[in-house]
C-alpha positions as CSV (number, residue, x, y, z in Angstrom):
1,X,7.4,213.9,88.6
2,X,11.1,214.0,88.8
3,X,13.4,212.4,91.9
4,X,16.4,210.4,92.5
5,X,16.5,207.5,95.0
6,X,18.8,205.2,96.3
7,X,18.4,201.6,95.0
8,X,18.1,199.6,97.8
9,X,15.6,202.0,99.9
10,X,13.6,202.0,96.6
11,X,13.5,197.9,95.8
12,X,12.3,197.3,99.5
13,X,9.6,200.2,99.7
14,X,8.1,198.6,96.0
15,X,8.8,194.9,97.3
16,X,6.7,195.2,100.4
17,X,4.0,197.4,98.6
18,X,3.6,195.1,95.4
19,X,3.9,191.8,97.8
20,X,0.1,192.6,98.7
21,X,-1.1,193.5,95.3
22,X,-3.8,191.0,94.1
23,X,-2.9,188.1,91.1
24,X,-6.3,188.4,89.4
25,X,-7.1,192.5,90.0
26,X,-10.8,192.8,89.7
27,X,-9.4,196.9,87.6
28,X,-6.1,196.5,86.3
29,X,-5.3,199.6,88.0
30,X,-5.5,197.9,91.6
31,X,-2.1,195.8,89.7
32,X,-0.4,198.9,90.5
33,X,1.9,200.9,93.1
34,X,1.5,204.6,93.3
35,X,4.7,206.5,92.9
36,X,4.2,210.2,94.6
37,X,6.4,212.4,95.1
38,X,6.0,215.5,97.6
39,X,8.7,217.9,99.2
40,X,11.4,215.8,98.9
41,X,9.4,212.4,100.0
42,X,8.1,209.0,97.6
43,X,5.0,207.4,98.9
44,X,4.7,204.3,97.6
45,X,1.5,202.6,97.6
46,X,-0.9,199.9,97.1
47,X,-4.2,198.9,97.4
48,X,-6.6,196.3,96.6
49,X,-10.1,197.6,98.7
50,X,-9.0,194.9,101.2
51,X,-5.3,195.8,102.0
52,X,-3.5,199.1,101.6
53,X,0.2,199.0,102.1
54,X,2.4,202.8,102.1
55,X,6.0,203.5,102.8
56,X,7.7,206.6,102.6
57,X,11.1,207.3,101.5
58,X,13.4,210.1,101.5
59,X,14.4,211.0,97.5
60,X,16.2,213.9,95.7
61,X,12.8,215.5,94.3
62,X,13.4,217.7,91.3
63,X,9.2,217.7,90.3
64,X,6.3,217.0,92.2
65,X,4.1,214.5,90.7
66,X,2.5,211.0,90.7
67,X,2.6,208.0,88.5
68,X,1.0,204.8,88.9
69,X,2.7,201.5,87.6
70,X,2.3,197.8,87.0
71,X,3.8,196.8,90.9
72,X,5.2,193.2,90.5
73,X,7.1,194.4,87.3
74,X,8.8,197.7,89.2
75,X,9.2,195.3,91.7
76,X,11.4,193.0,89.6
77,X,12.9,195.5,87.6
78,X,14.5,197.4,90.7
79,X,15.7,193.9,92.5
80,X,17.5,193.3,89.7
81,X,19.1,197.0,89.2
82,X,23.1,197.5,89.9
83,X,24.0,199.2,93.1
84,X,23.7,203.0,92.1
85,X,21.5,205.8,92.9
86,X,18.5,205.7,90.7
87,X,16.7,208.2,88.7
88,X,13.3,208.4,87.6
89,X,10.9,210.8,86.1
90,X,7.7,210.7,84.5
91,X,7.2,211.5,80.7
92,X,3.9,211.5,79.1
93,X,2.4,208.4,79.7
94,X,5.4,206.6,80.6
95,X,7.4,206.1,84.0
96,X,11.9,206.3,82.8
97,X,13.8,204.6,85.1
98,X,17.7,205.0,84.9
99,X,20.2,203.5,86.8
100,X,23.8,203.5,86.0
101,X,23.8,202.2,82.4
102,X,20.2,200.7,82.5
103,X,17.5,202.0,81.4
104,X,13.7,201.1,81.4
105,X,10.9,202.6,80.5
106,X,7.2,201.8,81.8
107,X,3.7,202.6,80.5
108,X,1.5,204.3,83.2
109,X,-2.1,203.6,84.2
110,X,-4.6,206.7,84.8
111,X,-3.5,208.0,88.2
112,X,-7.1,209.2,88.5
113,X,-8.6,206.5,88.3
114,X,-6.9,204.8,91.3
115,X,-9.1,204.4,94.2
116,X,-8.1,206.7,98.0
117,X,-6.4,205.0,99.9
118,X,-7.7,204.1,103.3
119,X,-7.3,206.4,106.6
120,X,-5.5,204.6,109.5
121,X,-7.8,203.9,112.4
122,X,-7.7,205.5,115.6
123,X,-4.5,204.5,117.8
124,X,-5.1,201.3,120.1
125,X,-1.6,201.1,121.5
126,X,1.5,200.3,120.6
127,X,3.7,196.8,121.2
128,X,7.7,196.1,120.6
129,X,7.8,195.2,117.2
130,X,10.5,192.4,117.2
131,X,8.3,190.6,120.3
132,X,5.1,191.5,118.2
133,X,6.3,190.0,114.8
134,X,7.5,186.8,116.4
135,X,4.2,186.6,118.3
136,X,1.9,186.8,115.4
137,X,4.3,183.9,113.5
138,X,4.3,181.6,116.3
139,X,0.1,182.2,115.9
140,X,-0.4,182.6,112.2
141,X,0.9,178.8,111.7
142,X,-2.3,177.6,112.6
143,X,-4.6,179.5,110.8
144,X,-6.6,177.4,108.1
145,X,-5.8,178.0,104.1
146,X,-9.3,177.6,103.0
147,X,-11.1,180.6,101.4
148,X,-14.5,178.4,102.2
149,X,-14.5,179.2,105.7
150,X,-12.8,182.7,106.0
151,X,-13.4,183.1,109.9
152,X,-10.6,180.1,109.6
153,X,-8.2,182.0,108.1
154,X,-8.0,184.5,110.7
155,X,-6.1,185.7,113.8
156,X,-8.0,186.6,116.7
157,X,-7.1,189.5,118.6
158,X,-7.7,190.3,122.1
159,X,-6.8,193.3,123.2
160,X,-7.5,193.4,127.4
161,X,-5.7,196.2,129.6
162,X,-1.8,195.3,129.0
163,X,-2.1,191.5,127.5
164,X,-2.6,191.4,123.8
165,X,-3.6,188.4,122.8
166,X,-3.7,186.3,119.8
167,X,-5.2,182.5,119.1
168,X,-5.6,181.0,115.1
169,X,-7.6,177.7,114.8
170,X,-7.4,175.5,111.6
171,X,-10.0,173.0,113.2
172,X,-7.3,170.7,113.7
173,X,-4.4,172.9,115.8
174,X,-4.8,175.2,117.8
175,X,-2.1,178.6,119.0
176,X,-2.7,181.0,121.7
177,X,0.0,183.7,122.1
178,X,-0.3,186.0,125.0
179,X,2.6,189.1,125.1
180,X,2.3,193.0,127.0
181,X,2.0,195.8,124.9
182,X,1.0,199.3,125.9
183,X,-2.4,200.2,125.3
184,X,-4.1,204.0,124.9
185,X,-6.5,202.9,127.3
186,X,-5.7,201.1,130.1
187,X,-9.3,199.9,130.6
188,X,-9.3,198.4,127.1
189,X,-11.7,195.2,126.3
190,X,-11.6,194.9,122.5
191,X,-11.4,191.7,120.0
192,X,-11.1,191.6,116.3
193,X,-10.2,189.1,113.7
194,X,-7.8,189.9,111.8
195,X,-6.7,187.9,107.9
196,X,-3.9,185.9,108.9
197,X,-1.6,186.2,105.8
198,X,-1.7,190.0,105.8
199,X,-1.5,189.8,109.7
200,X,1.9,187.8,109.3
201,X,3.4,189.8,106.4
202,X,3.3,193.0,107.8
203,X,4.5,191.7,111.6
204,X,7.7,189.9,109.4
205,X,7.9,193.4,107.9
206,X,7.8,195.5,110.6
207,X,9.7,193.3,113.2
208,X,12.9,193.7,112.0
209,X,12.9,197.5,111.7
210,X,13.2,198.0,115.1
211,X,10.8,200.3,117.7
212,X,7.4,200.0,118.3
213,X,4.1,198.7,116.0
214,X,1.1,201.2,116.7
215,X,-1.9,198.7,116.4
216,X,-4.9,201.2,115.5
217,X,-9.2,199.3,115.4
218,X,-12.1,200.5,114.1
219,X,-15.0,198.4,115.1
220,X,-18.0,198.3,112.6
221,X,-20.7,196.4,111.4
222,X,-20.0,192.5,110.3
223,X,-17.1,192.5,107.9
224,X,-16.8,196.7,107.8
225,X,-14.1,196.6,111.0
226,X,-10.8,197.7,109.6
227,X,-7.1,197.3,111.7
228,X,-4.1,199.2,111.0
229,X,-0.6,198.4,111.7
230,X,2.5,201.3,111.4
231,X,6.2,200.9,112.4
232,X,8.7,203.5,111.1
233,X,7.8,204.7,107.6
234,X,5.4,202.1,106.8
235,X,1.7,201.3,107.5
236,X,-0.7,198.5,106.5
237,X,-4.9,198.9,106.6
238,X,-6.9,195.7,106.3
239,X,-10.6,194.8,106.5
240,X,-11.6,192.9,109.8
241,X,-13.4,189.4,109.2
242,X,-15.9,188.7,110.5
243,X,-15.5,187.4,114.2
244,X,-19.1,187.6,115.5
245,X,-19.9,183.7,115.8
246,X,-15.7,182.9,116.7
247,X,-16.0,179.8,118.5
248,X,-14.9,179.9,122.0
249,X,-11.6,178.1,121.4
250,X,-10.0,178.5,124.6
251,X,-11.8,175.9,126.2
252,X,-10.5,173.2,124.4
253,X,-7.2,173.6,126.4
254,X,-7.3,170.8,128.7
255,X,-7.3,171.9,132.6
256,X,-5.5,168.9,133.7
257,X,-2.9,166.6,132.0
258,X,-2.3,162.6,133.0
259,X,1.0,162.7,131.0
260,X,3.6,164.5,130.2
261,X,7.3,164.5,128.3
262,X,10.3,166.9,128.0
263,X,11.5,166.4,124.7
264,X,14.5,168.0,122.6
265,X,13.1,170.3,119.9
266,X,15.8,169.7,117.2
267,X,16.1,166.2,117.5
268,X,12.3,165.3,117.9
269,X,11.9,168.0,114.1
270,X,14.7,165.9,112.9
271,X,13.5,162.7,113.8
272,X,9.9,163.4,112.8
273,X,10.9,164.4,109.3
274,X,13.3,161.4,108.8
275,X,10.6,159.1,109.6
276,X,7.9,160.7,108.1
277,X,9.4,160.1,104.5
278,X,8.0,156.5,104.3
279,X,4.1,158.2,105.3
280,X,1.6,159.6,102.9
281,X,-0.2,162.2,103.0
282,X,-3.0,161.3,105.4
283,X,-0.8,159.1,107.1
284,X,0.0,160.1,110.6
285,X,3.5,159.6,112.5
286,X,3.1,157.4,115.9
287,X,4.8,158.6,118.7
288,X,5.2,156.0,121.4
289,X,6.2,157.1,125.2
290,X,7.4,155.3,128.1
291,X,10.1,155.5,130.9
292,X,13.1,154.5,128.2
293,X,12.1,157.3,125.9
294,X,10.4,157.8,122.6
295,X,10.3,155.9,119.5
296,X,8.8,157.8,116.5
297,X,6.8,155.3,113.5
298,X,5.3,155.7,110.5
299,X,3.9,153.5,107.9
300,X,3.4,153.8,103.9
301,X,2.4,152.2,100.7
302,X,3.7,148.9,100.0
303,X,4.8,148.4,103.6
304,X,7.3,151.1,103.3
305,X,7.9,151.6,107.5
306,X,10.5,153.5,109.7
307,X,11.4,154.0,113.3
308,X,13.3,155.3,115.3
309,X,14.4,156.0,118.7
310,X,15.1,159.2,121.1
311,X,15.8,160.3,124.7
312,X,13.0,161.7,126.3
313,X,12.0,162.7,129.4
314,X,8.2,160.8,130.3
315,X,6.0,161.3,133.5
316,X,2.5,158.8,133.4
317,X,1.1,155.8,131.7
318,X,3.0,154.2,128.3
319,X,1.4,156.1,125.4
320,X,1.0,155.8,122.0
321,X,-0.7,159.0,120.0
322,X,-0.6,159.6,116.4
323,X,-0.1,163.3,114.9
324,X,-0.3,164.8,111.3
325,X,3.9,165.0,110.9
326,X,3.7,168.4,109.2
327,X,1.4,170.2,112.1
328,X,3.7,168.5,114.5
329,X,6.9,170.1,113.2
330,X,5.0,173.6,112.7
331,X,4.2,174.0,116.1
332,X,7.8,172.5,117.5
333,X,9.7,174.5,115.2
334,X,7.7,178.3,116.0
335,X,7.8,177.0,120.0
336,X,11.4,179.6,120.5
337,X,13.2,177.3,123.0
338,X,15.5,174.3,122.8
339,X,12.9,172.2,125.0
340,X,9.3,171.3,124.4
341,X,7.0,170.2,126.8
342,X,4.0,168.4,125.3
343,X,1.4,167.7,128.1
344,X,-1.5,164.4,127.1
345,X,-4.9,163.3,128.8
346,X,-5.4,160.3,127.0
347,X,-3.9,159.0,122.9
348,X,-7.6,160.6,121.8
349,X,-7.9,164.0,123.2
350,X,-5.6,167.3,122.0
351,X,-2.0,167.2,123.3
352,X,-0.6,170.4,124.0
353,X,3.2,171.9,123.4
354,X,4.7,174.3,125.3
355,X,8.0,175.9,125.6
356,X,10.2,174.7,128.4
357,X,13.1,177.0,129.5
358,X,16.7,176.1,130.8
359,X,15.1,174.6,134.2
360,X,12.7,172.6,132.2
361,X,10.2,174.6,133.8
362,X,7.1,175.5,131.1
363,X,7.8,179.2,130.0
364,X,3.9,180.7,129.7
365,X,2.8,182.8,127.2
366,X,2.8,180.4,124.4
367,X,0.7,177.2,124.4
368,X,0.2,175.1,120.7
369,X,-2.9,172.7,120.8
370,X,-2.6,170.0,118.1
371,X,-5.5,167.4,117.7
372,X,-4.4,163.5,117.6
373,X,-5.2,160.9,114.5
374,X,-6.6,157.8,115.5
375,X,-4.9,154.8,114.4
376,X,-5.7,151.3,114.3
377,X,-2.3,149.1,115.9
């Protein structure tokens, strides 16, 4: 194997590739990228029997070939290379790398011993990709970290005629994100959970490249489901969790509201994080609404307090409600409008944030369900 390749198109297809690649491989080869060369195209490759990521780049190919390398070292190594074409070629059992007046040289794993890489599903549709990536970031916020309760830690996707729609649940927040895509079918009725953190990578990926995202689904038995996800040269397989027992999680949207303010985005993330400095960890911020406003409290050791006051815009009952600050500022900050409107039944039941447009009229499409602490005053 012998090609040239330009740096920059070479860093980002090994950057997105090795980002996937596990920590702790279970076969030291799984630590690696594939590096194959055919007619003038480098696939670059990884795979970990859970996620497969593969970009193609154009190259100067002088030999047809394959090598497989350690992926987070290439992956630092050609980041860090000077801003000239670079060459590479395999020798024996080691990858040279030469760019400029740098030179590297690598030792290779058994190529044949590096597992086939997945086949993308069968076509579901396709969706914008810019709409699509900042869809699934606006859901992924709330899916849960912990590797205890996997079905947590997942996007669900509904895919039903022209909506596509995804909702992530951490127990204590809730996002539901509904946008059109174009599906294969038009009669379409399919769900499928989806791992949040490779979900989000490859939309952040793939968003900014422009086009469409063909979403491809293979249903199978519990945990055997696998999605697929392809924008321009790149394309990501990943294992489906398994949804079967998903609670129904829409019905904890409240019908009805008593309350409801308009408040400024920026200032409310602003003020929330000023204030917040003085709570610990458990400790949530107050938010207190009337006619004059809001006034945002928090409390901490040693009688550490702050407050502080902002214009807001309050229909309903004086209110007091308490919020973990962090999961308040996630859901403001991913709302993609100046105004939120955050809709209450009572100080103990989920409050709900919306994005409000120009008019101050709710824009739908994107609703963020956040559960309240209860504090003792």
């Amino acid at each position: 194997m012998k090609f040239r390749v330009e740096r920059d198109a070479l860093a980002e297809a090994v950057a997105w590739t090795a980002k996937s690649l596990p920590n702790r491989p279970s076969v030291p080869v799984l630590a690696g990228v594939m590096l194959r060369v055919t007619d003038g195209n480098l696939r670059v490759s990884g795979f970990d029997y859970e996620v497969s990521s593969q970009v193609t780049v154009e190259v100067q190919g002088d030999a047809d070939g394959a090598a497989l390398v350690s992926g987070r070292l290439l992956a630092e190594i050609t980041k860090a290379l000077p801003a000239k074409p670079v060459d590479i070629a395999a020798v024996g059992a080691h990858l040279e790398l030469v760019c400029g007046s740098a030179r590297f040289t690598l030792p290779t794993m058994p190529v044949e011993d590096y597992p086939a890489l997945p086949e993308m599903p069968q076509s579901a549709g396709t969706v914008d990709a810019a709409a699509f990536a900042t869809a699934v970031s606006q859901v992924a916020i709330a899916a849960g970290r912990d590797e205890t309760l996997p079905m947590m830690t997942g996007v669900r996707v509904e895919l039903s005629g022209s909506t596509l729609s995804m909702l992530a649940t951490d127990r204590y927040r809730l996002a539901l994100r509904e946008i059109q895509w174009r599906p294969d079918d038009p009669d379409v009725s399919i769900n499928a959970l989806v791992p949040a953190r490779t979900l989000n990578d490859t939309a952040k990926a793939l968003g900014p490249l422009g086009g469409e995202v063909t979403l491809a689904l293979a249903q199978g038995a519990a945990g055997e489901g696998m999605v697929g996800l392809a924008g321009g040269t790149r394309r990501t397989t990943s294992r489906l969790l398994d949804g079967a027992n998903y609670p129904p999680v829409r019905s904890l949207f409240p019908a009805t509201h008593n309350a409801e303010a308009r408040v400024p985005v920026s200032t409310l993330i602003e003020v929330v994080k000023r204030v917040a400095l003085v709570a610990e960890r458990t400790t949530p911020v107050l938010l207190s609404f009337s006619a004059d406003g809001l006034v945002v409290e928090a409390g901490g050791s040693e009688e550490a307090r702050a407050s502080e006051a902002m214009e807001a815009t309050f229909t309903g009952d004086a209110l007091t409600i308490g919020f973990n600050p962090q999961y308040l500022i996630d859901g403001l900050a991913n709302l993609g409008s100046q105004t939120a409107v955050l809709s209450f039944v009572d100080a103990f039941k989920p409050a709900v944030i919306s994005p409000a447009g120009e008019d101050g009229d709710v824009i739908p499409g994107y609703r963020y369900l956040i559960m309240p602490i209860r504090v003792s005053r």
